[in-house]
N, C-alpha and C positions, 0 to 999 in steps of 0.2 A: 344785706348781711353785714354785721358788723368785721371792723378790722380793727388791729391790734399790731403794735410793736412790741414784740417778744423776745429779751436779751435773755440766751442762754450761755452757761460755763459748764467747762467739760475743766476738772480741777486737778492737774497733774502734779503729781509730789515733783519736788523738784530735793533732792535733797546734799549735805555735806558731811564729813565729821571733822569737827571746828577741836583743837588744844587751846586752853582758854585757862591763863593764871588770872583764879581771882582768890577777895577773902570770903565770898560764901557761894552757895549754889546761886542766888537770886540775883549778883555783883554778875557772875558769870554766862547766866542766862540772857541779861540786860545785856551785855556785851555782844553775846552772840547773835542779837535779832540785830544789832548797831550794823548795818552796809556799807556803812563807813568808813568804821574800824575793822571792820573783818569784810571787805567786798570776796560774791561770787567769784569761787576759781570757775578755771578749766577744768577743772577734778568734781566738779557739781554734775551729780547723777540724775536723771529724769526716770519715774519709776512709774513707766505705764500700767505694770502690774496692780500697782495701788491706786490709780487713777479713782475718783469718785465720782459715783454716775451723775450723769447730766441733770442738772438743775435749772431751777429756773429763778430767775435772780429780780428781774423787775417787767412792767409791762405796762402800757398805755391803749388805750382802747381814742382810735382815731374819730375825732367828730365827721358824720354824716357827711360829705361832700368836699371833703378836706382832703386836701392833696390825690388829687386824681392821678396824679402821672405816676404815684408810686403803684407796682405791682407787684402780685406777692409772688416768689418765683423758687424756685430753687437754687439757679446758678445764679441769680441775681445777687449785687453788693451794691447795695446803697448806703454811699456815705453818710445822707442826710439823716439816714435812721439814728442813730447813738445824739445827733442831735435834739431830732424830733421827740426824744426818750427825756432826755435829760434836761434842755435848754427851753421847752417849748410851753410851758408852765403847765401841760397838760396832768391831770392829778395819775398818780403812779397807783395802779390798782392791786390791790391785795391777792400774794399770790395761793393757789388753791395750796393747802398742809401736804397733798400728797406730791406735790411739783418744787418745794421748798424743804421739804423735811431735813435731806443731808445738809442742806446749808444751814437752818435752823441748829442743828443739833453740831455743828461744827462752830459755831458760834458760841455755844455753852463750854467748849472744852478749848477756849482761846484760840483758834484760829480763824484767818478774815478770810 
């Protein structure tokens, strides 16, 4: 049976409302994604209500015989995964439309 490293996100709004002098809307906007200039209060609200459903973000399909000791588990936390995903030159497989769509389509209206 084939095996796979599967990073998912679970996308919680995290939100503020920023007072921002500028001379346009676009001066203003740029300022307010700045973390910089305007870092996260304490006053930053997490909005589970809006949360958007679990996606599926990237994925590797592990060669044959390759890393035995990993297993697939539930409670399990392998640190080495996020490496094995990222670091390990393995090719990042295309993920299916219906397991990507909210990210996809979050993407088109400017957010990462």
């Amino acid at each position: 049976m084939a095996r796979y490293i599967v990073e998912r996100q679970y996308l919680l709004p995290v939100y503020e409302q920023l007072l921002i002098d500028a001379p346009d809307l676009e001066a203003a906007c740029r300022e307010a994604v700045d973390e910089i200039a305007h870092p996260w209060s304490d006053n930053a609200e997490e909005d589970f209500e809006s949360a958007r459903p679990v996606t599926i973000t990237e994925a590797v399909q592990l060669p044959e015989g390759q890393y035995p000791e990993l297993q697939a588990s539930e409670t399990s936390y392998h640190a080495s995964l996020g490496t094995l995903l990222y670091h390990s030159g393995l090719a990042l497989l295309p993920i299916p439309v219906a397991f990507a769509e909210e990210a996809e389509r979050s993407e088109l209206i400017g957010f990462s």
